[in-house]
N, C-alpha and C positions, 0 to 999 in steps of 0.2 A: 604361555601366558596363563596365570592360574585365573578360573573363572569368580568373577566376583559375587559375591553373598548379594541376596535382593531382603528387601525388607517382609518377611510375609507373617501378619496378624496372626496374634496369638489366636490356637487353634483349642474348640474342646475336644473333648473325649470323643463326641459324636461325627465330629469333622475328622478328627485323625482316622476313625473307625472306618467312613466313607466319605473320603477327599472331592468325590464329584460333586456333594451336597452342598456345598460353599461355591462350587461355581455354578451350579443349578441357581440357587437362590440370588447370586449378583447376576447371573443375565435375566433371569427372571424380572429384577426389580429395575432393572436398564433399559427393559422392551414395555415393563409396565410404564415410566418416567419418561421413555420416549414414544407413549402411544400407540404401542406394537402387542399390546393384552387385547385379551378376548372381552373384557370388559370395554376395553374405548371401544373394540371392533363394532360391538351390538349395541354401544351407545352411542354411538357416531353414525351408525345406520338407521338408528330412529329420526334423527336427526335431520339427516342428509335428504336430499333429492335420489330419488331412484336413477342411478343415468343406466339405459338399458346396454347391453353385449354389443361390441359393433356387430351388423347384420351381418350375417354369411351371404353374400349377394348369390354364390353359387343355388345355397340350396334355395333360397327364395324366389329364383329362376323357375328352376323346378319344379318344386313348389308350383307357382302358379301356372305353369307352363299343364302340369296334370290338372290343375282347378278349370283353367280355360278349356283344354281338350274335354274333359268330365262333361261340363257347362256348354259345350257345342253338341256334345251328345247326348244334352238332356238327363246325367246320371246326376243327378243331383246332392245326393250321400259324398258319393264323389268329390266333385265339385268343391261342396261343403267342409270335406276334410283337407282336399288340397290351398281353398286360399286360406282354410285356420292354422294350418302349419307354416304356410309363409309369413302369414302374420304373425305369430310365435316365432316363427327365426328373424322375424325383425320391420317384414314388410312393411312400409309406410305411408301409404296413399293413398288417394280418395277412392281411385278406380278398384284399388282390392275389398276394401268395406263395402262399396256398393254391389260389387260383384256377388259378395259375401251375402247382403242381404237379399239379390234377386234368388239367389240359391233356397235359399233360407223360404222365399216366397211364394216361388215353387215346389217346394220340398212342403209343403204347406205348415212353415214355422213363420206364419206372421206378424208375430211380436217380436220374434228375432230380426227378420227383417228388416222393422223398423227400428228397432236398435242400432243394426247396424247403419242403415239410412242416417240415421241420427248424429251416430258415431261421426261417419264421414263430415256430414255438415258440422259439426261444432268443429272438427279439426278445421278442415277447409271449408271457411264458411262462400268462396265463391264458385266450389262446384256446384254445378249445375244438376245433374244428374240426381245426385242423394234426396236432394230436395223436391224434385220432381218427381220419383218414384215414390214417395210416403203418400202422394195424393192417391196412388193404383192403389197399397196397400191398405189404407184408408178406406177406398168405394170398392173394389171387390173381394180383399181378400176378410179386412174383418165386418164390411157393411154398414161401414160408415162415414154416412154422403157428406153431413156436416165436414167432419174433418177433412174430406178427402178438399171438399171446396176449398178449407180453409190452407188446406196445403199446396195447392195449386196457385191458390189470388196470393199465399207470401213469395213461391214460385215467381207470378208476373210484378210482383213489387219489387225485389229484388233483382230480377232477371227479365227487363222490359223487352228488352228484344232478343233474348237464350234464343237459344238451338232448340228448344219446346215451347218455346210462348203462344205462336199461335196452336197449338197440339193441347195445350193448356186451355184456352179461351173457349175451343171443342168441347173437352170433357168435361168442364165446369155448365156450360150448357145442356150435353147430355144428361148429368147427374140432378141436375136441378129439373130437368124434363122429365127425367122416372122418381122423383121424391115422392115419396109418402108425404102429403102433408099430418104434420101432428095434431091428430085428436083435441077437439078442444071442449076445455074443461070450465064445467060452470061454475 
């Protein structure tokens, strides 16, 4: 059966010379036309919602599993690099940030700390912990009793009967016991 002729566009000079160039340019303009360019790629990423990597649950085990062991031994660097890596491979929850930032508190990075403190509460604004630890950070680590008050009494508003309320109602009374009152000015 002799093979039938197909219909194929007049070709220039440049197309006869290198026949790949004509199909270079039709997928080219097919993956452009169907959104498959590097132009939709990086304009559709400005765009778009970041959606993160699914977690590797394995190494985020691990991960915290070194961060924990660190943090019961007191190596704080440690510690510190173990739950940042988990949380980099995906970790997501309240207990790894807080953990993060008591490291961080001991490590005497107290602004980070509270970051991370921070962090945790705005995600999960009903743990208990994140919130309750900014008052420590607060009165001992940067020496500041206002705040720390102030972090402890949202502590008992939000958290009337937590697992720290009454632990709360103590240091709120201790800190206001060793206040400097403020110099008063004429």
């Amino acid at each position: 059966m002799p093979r039938k002729s197909r219909n194929v566009p007049a070709q220039s000079p440049a197309t006869r010379q290198f026949p790949h160039v004509y199909g270079y340019l039709t997928v080219s303009l097919l993956c452009l036309a169907g959104g498959v360019g590097i132009g939709y790629r990086l304009g559709h990423a400005k765009n778009a919602t970041a959606t993160p990597p699914p977690a590797n649950t394995q190494q985020i085990n691990l991960d915290r599993t070194v961060g924990n062991a660190a943090f019961d031994h007191k190596d704080w660097p440690s510690a510190i690099a173990g739950y940042s890596t988990a949380i980099a491979a995906g970790a997501n929850d309240p207990d790894i940030y807080t953990d993060l930032g008591t490291a961080y508190r001991f490590n005497n990075q107290p602004l980070l700390a509270l970051q991370e403190y921070q962090t945790a509460q705005a995600k999960w604004p009903t743990h208990e912990n994140s919130l309750f630890n900014q008052g420590g950070v607060y009165a001992y680590s940067l020496n500041q009793p206002d705040q720390a008050i102030k972090a402890w009494q949202s502590y008992l508003l939000k958290f009337p009967n937590g697992s720290h309320a009454s632990e709360a109602e103590q240091l709120i009374s201790d800190v206001k016991a060793h206040m400097i009152p403020a110099a008063k000015t004429n």
